[in-house]
Every structure is written in C-alpha cells, then in structure tokens.
PDB file of N, CA, C, O and CB in Angstrom:
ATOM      1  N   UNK A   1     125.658  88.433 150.274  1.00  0.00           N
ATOM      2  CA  UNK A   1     124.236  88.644 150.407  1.00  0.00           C
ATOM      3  C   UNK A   1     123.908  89.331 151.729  1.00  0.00           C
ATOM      4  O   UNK A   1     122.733  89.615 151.958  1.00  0.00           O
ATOM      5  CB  UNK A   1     123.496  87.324 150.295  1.00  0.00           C
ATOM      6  N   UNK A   2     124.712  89.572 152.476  1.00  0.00           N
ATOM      7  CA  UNK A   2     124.439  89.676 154.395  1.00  0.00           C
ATOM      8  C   UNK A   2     124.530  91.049 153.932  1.00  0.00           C
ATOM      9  O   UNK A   2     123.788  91.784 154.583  1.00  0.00           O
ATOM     10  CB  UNK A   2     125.797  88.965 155.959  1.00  0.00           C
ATOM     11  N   UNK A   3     125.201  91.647 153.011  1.00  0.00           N
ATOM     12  CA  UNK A   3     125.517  93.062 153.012  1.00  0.00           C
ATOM     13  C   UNK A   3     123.729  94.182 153.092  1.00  0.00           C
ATOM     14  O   UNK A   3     123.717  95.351 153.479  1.00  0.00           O
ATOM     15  CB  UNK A   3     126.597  93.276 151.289  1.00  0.00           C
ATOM     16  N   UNK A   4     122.619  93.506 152.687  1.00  0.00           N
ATOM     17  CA  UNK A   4     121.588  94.051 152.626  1.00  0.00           C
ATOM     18  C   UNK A   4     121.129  94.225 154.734  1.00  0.00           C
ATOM     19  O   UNK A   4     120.829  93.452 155.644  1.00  0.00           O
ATOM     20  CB  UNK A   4     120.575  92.984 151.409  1.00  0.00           C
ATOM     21  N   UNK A   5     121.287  95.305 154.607  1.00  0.00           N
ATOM     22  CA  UNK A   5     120.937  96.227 155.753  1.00  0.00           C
ATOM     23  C   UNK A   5     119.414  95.732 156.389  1.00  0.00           C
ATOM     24  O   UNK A   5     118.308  95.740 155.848  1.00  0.00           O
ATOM     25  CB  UNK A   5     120.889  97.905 155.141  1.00  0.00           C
ATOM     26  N   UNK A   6     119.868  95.259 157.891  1.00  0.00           N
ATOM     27  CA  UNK A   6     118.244  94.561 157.839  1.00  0.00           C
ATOM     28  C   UNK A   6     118.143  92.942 158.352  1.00  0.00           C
ATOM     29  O   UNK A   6     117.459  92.282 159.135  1.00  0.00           O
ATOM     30  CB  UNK A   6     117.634  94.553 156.041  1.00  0.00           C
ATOM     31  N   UNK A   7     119.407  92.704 157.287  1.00  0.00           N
ATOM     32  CA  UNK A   7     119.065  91.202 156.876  1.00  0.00           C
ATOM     33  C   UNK A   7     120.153  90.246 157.565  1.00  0.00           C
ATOM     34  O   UNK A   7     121.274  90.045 157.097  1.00  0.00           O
ATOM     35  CB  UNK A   7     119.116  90.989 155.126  1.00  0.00           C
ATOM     36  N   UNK A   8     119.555  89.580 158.980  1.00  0.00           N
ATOM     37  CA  UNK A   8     120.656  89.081 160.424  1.00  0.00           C
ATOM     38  C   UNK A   8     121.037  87.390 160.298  1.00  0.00           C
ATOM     39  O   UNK A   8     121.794  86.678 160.958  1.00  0.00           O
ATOM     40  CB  UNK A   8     119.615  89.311 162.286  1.00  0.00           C
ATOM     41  N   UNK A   9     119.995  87.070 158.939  1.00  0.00           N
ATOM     42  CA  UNK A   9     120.491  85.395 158.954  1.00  0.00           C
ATOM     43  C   UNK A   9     119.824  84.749 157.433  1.00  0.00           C
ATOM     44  O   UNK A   9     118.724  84.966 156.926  1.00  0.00           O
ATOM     45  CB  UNK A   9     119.642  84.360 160.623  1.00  0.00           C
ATOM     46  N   UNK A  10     120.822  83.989 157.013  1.00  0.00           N
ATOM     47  CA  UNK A  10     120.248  82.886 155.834  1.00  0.00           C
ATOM     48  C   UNK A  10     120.524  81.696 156.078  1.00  0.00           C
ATOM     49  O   UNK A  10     121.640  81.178 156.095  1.00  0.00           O
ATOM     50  CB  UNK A  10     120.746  83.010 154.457  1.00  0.00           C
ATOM     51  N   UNK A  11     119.415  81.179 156.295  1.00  0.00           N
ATOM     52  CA  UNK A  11     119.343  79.789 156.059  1.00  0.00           C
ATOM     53  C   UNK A  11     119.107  78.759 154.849  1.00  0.00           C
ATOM     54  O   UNK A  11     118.113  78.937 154.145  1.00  0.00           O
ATOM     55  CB  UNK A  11     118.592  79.573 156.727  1.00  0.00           C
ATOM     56  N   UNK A  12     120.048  77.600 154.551  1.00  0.00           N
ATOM     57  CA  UNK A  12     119.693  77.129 153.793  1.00  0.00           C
ATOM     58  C   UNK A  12     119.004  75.613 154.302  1.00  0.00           C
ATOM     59  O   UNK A  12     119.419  74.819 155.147  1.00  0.00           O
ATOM     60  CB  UNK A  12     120.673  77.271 152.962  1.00  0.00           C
ATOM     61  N   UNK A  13     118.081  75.574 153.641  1.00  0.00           N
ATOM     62  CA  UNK A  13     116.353  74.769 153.987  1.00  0.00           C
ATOM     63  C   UNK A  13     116.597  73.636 152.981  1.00  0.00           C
ATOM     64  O   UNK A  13     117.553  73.398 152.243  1.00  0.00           O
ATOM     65  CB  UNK A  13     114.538  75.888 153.472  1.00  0.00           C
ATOM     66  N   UNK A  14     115.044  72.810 153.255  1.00  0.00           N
ATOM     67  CA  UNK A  14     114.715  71.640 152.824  1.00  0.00           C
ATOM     68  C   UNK A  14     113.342  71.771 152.571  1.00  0.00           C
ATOM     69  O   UNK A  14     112.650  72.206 153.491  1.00  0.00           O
ATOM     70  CB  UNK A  14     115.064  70.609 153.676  1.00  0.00           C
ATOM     71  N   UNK A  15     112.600  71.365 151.080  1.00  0.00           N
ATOM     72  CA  UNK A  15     111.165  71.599 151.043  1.00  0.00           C
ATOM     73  C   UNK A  15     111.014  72.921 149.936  1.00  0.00           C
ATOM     74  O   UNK A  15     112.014  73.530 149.557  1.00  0.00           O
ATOM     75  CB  UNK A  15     110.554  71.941 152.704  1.00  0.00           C
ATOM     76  N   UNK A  16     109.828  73.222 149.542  1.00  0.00           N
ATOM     77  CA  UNK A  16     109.718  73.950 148.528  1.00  0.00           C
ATOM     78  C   UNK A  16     110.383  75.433 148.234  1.00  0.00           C
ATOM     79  O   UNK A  16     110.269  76.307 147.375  1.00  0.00           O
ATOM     80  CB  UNK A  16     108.545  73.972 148.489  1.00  0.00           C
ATOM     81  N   UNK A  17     111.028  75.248 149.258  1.00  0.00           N
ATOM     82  CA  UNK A  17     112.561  76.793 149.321  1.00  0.00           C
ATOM     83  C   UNK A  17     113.814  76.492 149.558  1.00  0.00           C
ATOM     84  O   UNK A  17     114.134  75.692 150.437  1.00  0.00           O
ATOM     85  CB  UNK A  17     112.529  77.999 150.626  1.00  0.00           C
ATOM     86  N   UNK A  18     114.593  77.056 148.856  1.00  0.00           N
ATOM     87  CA  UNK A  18     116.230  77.028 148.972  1.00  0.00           C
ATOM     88  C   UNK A  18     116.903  77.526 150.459  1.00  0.00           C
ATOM     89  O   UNK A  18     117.452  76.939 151.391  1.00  0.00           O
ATOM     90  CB  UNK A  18     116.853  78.116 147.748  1.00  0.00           C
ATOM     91  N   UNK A  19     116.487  79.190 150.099  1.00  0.00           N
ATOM     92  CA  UNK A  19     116.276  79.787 151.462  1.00  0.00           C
ATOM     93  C   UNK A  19     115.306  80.483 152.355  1.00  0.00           C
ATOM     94  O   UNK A  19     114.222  80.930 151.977  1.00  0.00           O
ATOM     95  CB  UNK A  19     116.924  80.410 151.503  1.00  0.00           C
ATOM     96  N   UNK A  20     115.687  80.531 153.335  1.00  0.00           N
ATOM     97  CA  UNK A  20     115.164  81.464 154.502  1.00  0.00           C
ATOM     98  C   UNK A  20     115.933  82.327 154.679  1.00  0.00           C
ATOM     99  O   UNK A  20     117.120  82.047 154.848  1.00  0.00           O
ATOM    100  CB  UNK A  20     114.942  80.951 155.751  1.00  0.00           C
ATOM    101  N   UNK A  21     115.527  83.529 154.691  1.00  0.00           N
ATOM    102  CA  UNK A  21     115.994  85.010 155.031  1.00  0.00           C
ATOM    103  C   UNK A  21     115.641  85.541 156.408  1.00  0.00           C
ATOM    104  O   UNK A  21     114.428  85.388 156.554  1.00  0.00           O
ATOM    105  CB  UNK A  21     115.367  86.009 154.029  1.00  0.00           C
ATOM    106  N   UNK A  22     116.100  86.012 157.311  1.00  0.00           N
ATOM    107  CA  UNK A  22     115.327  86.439 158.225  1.00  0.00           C
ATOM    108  C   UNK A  22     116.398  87.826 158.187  1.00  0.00           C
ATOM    109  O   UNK A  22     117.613  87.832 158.380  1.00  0.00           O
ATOM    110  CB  UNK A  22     115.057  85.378 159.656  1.00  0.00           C
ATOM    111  N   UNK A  23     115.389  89.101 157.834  1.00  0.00           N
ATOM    112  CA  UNK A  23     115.085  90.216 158.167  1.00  0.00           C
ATOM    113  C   UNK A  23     114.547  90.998 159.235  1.00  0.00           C
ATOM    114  O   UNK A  23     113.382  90.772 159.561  1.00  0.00           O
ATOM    115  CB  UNK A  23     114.662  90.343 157.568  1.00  0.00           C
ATOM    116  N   UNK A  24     115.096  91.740 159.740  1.00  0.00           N
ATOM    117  CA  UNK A  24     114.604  92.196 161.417  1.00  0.00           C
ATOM    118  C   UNK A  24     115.096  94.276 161.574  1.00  0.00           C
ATOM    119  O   UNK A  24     116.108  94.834 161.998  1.00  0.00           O
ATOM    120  CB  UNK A  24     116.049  90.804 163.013  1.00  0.00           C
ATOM    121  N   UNK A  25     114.077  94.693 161.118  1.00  0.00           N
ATOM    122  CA  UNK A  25     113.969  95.936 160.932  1.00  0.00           C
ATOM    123  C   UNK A  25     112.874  96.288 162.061  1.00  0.00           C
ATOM    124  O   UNK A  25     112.419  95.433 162.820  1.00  0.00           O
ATOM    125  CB  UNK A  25     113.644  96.262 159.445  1.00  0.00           C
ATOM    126  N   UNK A  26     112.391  98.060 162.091  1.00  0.00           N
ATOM    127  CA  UNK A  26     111.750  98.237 163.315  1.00  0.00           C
ATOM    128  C   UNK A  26     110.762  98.645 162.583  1.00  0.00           C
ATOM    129  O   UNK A  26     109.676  98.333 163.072  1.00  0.00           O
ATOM    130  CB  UNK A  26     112.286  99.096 164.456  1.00  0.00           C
ATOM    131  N   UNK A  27     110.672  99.497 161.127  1.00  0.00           N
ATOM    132  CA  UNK A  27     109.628  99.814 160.475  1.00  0.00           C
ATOM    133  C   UNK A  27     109.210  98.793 159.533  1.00  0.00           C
ATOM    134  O   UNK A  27     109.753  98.283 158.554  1.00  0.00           O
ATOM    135  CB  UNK A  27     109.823 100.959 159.915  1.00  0.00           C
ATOM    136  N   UNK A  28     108.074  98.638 160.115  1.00  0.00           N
ATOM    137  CA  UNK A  28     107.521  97.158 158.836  1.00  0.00           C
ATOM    138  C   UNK A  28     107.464  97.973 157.060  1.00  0.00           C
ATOM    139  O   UNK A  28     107.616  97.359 156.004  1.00  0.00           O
ATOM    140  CB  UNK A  28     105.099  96.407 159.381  1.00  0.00           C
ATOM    141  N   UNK A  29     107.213  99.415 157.208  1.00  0.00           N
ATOM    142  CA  UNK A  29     107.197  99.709 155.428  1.00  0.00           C
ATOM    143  C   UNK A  29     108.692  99.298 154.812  1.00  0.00           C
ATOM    144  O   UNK A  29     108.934  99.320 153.605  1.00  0.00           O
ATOM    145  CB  UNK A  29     106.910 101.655 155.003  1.00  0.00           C
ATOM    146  N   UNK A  30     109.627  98.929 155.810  1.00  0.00           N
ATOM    147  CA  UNK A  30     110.920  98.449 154.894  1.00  0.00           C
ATOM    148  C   UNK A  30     111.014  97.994 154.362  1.00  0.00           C
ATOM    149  O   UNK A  30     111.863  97.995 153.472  1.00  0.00           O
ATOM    150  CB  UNK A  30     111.698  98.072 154.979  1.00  0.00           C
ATOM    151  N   UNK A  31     109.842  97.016 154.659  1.00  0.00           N
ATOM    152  CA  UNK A  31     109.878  95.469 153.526  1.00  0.00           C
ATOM    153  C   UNK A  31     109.654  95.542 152.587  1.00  0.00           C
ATOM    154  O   UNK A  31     110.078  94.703 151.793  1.00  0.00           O
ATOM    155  CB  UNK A  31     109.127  94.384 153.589  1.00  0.00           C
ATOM    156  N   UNK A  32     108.587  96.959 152.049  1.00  0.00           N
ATOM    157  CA  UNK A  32     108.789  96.853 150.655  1.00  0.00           C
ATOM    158  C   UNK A  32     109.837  97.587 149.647  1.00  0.00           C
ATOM    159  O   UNK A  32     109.890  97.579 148.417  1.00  0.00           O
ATOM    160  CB  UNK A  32     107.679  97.128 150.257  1.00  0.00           C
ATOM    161  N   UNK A  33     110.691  98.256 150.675  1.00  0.00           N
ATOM    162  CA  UNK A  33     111.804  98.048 149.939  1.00  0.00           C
ATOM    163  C   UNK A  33     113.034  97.191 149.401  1.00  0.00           C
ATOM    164  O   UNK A  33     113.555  96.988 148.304  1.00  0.00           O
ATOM    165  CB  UNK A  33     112.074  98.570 150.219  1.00  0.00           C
ATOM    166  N   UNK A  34     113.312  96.645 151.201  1.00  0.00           N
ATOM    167  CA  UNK A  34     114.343  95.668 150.907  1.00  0.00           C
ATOM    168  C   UNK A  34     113.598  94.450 150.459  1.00  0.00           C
ATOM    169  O   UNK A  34     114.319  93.630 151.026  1.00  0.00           O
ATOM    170  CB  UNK A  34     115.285  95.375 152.139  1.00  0.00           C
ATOM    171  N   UNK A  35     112.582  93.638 149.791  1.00  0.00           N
ATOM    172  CA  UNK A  35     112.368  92.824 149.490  1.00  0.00           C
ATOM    173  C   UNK A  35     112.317  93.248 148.122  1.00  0.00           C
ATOM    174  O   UNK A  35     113.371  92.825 147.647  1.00  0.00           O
ATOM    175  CB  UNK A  35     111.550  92.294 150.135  1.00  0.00           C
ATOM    176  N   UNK A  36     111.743  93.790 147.307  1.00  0.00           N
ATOM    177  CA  UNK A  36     111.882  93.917 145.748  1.00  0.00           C
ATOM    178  C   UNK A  36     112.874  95.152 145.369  1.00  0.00           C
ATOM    179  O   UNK A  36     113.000  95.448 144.181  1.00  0.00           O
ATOM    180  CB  UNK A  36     110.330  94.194 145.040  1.00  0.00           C
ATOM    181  N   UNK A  37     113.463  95.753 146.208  1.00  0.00           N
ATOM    182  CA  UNK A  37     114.815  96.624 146.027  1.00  0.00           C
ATOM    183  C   UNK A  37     116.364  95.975 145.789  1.00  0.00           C
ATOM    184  O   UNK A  37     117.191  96.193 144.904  1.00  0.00           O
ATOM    185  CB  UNK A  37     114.935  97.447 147.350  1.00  0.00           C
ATOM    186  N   UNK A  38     116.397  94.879 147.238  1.00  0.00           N
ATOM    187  CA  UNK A  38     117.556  94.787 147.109  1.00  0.00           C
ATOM    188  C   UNK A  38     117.304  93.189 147.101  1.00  0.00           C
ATOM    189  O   UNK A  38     117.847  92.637 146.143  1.00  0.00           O
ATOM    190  CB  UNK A  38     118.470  95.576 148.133  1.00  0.00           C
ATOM    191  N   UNK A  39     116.625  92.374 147.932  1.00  0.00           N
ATOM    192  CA  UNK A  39     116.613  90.917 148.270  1.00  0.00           C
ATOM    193  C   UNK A  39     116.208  90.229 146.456  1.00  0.00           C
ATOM    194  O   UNK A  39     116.750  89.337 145.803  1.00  0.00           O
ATOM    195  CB  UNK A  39     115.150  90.552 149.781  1.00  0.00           C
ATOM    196  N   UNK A  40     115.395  90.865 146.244  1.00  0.00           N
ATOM    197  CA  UNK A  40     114.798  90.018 144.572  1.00  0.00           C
ATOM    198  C   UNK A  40     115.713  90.164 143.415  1.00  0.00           C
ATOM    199  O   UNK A  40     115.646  89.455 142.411  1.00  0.00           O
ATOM    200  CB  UNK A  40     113.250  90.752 143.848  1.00  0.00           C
ATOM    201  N   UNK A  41     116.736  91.301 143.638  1.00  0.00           N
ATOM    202  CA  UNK A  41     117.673  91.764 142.774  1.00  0.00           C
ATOM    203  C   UNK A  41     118.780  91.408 142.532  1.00  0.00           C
ATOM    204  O   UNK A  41     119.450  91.954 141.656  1.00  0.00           O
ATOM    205  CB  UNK A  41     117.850  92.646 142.906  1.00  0.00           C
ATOM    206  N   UNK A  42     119.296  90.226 143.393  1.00  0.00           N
ATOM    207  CA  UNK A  42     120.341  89.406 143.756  1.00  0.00           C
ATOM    208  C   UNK A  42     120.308  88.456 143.131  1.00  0.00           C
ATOM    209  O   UNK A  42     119.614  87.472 143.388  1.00  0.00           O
ATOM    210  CB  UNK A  42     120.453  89.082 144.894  1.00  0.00           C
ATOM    211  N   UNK A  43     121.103  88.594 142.137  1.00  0.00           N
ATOM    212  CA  UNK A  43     121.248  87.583 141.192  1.00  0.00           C
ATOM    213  C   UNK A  43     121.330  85.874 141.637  1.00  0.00           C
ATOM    214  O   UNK A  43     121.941  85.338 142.561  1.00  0.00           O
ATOM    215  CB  UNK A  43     122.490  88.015 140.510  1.00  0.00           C
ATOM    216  N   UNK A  44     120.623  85.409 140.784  1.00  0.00           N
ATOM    217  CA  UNK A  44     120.041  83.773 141.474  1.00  0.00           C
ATOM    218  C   UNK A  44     119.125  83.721 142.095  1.00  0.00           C
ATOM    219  O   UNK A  44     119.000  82.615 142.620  1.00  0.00           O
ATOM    220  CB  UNK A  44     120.777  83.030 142.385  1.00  0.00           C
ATOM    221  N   UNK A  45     117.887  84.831 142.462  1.00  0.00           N
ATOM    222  CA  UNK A  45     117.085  85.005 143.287  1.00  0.00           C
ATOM    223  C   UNK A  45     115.569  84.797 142.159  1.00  0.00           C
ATOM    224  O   UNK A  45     115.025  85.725 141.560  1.00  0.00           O
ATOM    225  CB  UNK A  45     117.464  86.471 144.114  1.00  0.00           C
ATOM    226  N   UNK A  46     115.146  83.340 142.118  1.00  0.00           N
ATOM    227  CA  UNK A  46     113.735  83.598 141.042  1.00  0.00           C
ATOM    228  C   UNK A  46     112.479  84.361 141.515  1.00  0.00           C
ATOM    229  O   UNK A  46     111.716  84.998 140.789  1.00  0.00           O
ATOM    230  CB  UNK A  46     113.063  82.156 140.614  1.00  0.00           C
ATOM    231  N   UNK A  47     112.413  84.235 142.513  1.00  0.00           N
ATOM    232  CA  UNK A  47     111.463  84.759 143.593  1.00  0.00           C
ATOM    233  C   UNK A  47     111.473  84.748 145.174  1.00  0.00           C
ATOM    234  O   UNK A  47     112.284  84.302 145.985  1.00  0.00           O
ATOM    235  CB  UNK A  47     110.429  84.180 143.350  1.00  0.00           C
ATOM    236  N   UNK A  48     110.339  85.369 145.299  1.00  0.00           N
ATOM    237  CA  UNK A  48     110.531  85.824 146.961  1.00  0.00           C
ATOM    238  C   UNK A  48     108.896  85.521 147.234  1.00  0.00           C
ATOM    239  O   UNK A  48     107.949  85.608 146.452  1.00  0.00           O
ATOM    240  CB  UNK A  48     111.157  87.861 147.358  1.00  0.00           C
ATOM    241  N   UNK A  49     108.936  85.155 148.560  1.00  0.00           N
ATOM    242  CA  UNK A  49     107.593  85.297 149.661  1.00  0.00           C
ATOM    243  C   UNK A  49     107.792  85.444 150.888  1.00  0.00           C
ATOM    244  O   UNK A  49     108.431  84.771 151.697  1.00  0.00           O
ATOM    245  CB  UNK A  49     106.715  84.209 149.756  1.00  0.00           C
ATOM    246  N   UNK A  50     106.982  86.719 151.015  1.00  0.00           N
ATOM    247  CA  UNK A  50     107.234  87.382 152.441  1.00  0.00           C
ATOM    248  C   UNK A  50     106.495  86.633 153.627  1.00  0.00           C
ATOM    249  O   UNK A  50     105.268  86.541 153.577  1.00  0.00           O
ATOM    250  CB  UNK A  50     106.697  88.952 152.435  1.00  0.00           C
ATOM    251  N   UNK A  51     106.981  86.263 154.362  1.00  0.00           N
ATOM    252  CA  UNK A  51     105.762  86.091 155.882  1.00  0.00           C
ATOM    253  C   UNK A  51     106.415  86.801 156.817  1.00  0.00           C
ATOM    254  O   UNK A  51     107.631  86.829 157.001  1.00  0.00           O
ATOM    255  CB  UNK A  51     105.438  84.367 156.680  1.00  0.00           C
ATOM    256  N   UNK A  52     105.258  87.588 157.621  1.00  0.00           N
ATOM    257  CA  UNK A  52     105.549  88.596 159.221  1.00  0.00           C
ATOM    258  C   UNK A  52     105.536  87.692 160.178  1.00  0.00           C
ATOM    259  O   UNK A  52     104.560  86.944 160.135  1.00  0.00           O
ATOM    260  CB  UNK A  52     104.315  89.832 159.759  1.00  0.00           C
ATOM    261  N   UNK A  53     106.477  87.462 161.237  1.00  0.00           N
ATOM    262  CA  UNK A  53     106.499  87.064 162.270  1.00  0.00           C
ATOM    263  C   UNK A  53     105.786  88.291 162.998  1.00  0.00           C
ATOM    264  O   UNK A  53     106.144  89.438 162.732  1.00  0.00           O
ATOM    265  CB  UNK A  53     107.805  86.613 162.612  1.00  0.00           C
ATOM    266  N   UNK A  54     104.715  88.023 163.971  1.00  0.00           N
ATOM    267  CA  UNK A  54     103.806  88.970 165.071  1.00  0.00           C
ATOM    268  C   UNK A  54     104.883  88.565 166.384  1.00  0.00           C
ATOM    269  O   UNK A  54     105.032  89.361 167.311  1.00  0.00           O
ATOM    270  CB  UNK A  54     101.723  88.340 165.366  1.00  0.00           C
ATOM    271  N   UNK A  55     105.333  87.743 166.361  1.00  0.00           N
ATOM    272  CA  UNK A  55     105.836  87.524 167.656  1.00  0.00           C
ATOM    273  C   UNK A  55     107.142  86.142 167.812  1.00  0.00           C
ATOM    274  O   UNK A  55     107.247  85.378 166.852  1.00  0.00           O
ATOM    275  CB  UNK A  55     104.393  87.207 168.545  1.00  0.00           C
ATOM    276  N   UNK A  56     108.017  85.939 168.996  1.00  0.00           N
ATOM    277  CA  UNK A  56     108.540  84.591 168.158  1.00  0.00           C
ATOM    278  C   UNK A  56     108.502  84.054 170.273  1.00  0.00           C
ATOM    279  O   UNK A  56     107.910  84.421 171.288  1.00  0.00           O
ATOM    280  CB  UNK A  56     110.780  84.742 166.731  1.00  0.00           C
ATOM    281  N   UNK A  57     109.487  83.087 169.897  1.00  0.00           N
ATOM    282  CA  UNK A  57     109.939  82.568 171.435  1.00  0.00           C
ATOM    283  C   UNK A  57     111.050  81.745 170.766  1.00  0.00           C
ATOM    284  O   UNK A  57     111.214  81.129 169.713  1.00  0.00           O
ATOM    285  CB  UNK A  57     108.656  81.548 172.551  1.00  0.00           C
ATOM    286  N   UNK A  58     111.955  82.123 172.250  1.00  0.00           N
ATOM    287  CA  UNK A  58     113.173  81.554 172.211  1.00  0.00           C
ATOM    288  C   UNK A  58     112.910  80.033 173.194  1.00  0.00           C
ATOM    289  O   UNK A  58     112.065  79.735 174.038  1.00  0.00           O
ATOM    290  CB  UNK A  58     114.366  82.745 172.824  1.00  0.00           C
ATOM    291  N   UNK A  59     114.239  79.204 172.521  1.00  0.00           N
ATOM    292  CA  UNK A  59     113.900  77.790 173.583  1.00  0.00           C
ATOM    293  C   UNK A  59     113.662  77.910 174.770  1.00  0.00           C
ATOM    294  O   UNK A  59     112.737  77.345 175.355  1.00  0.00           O
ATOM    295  CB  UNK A  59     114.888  76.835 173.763  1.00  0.00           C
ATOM    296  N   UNK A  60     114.680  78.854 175.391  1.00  0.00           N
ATOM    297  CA  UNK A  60     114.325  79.407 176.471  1.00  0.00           C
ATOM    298  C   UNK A  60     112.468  80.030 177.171  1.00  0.00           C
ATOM    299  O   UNK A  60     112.144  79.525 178.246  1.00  0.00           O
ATOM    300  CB  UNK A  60     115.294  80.407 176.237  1.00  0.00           C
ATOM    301  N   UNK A  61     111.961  80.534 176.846  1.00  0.00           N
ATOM    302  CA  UNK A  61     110.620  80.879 176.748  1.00  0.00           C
ATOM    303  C   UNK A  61     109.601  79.538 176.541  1.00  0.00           C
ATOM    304  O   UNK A  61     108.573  79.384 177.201  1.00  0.00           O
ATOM    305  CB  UNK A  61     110.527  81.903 175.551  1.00  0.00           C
ATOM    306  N   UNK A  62     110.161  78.442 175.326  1.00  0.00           N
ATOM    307  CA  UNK A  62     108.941  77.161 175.312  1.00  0.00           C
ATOM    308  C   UNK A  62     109.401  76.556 176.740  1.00  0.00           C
ATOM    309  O   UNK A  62     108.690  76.574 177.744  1.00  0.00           O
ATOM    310  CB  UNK A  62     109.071  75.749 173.759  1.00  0.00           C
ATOM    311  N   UNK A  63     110.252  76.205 176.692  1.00  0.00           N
ATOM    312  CA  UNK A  63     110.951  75.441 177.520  1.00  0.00           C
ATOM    313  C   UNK A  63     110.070  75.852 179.049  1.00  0.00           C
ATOM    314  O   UNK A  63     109.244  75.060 179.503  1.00  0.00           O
ATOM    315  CB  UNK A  63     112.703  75.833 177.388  1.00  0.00           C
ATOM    316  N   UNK A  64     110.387  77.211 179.753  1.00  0.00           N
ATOM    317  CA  UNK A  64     109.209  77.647 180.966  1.00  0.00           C
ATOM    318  C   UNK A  64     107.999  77.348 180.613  1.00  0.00           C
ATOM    319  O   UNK A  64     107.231  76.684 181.309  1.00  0.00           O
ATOM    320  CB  UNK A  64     109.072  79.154 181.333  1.00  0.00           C
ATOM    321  N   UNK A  65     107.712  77.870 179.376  1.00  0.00           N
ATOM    322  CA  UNK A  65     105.756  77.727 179.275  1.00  0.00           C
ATOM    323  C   UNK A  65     105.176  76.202 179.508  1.00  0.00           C
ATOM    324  O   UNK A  65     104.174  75.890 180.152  1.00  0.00           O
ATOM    325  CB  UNK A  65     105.067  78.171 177.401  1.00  0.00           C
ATOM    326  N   UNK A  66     106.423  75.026 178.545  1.00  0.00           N
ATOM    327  CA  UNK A  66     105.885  73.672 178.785  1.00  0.00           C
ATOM    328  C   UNK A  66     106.138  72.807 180.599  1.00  0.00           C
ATOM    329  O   UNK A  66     105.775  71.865 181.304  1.00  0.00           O
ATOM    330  CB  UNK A  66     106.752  72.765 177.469  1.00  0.00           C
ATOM    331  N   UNK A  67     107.105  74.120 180.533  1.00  0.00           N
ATOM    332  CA  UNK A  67     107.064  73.248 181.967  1.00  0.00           C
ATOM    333  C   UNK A  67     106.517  74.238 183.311  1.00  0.00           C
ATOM    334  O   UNK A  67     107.297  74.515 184.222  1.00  0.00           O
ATOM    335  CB  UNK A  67     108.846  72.642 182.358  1.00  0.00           C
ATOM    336  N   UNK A  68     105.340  74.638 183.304  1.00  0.00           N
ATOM    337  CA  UNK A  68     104.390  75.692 184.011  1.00  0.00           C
ATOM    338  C   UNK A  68     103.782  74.444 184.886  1.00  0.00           C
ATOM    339  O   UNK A  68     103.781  73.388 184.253  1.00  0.00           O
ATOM    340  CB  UNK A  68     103.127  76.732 182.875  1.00  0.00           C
ATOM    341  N   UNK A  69     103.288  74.365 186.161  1.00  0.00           N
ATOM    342  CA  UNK A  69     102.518  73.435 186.625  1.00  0.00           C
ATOM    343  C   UNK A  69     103.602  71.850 186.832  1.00  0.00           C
ATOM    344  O   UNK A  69     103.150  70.807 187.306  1.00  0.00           O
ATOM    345  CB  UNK A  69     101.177  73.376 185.478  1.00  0.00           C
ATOM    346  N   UNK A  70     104.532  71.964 186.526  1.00  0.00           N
ATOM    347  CA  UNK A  70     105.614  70.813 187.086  1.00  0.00           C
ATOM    348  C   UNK A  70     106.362  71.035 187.583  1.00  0.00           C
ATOM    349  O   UNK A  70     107.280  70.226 187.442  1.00  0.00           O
ATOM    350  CB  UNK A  70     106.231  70.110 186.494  1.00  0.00           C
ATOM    351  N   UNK A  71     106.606  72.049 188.400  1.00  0.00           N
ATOM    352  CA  UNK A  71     107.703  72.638 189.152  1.00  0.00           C
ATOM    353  C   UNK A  71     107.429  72.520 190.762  1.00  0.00           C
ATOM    354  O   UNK A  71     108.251  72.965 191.563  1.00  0.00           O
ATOM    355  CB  UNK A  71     107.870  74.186 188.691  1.00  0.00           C
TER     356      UNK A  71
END
C-alpha cells in the first residue's frame, strides 16, 4: 500500500476507522487524485474520508508552548 506516491504513514486505529493514512504532498489538487485514483482502488478499501491538516506540532513544539511562563 506505501507504494502510492505521497503516502509517508498507515496507521492502524481504534474507533469508527480501520485506518489512518497520512499523505503529505505540496499541491493540495493531488488529493483528488491520489484519493479516488489510487487510495479507494486498493482492494479492501470500502471507503475513504479526507481531512486537511492547516497546520500540525510536533511534541517538541507542545511541549515549549505548555511550558512558556515556567521557565
């Protein structure tokens, strides 16, 4: 499944999904390819739902922000 271009991690989850995909491209119109091109086409795959990350933080990053003002 890693072979889809794009696509840097699968996770397998708990709760109303099997997996998590995380996809990390630079043009957001990719998604509508590799999501009903190649990701939905993969056999065992009943469906898909997309969500955009705008932004993320690493532990590193919470970790300074929660500790701002205790130093």
């Amino acid at each position: 499944m890693l072979e889809v271009k794009g696509m840097t991690e699968v996770y397998s989850v708990t709760g109303p999904y099997d997996l998590v995909v995380m996809v990390r491209i630079a043009e957001f119109e990719r998604l509508a390819q590799i999501v009903p091109e190649r990701l939905a086409q993969i056999p065992g795959v009943a469906r898909t739902e997309t969500m955009v990350a705008f932004g993320y933080y690493s532990n590193y990053d919470l970790d300074r922000i929660w500790l701002q003002g205790f130093e």
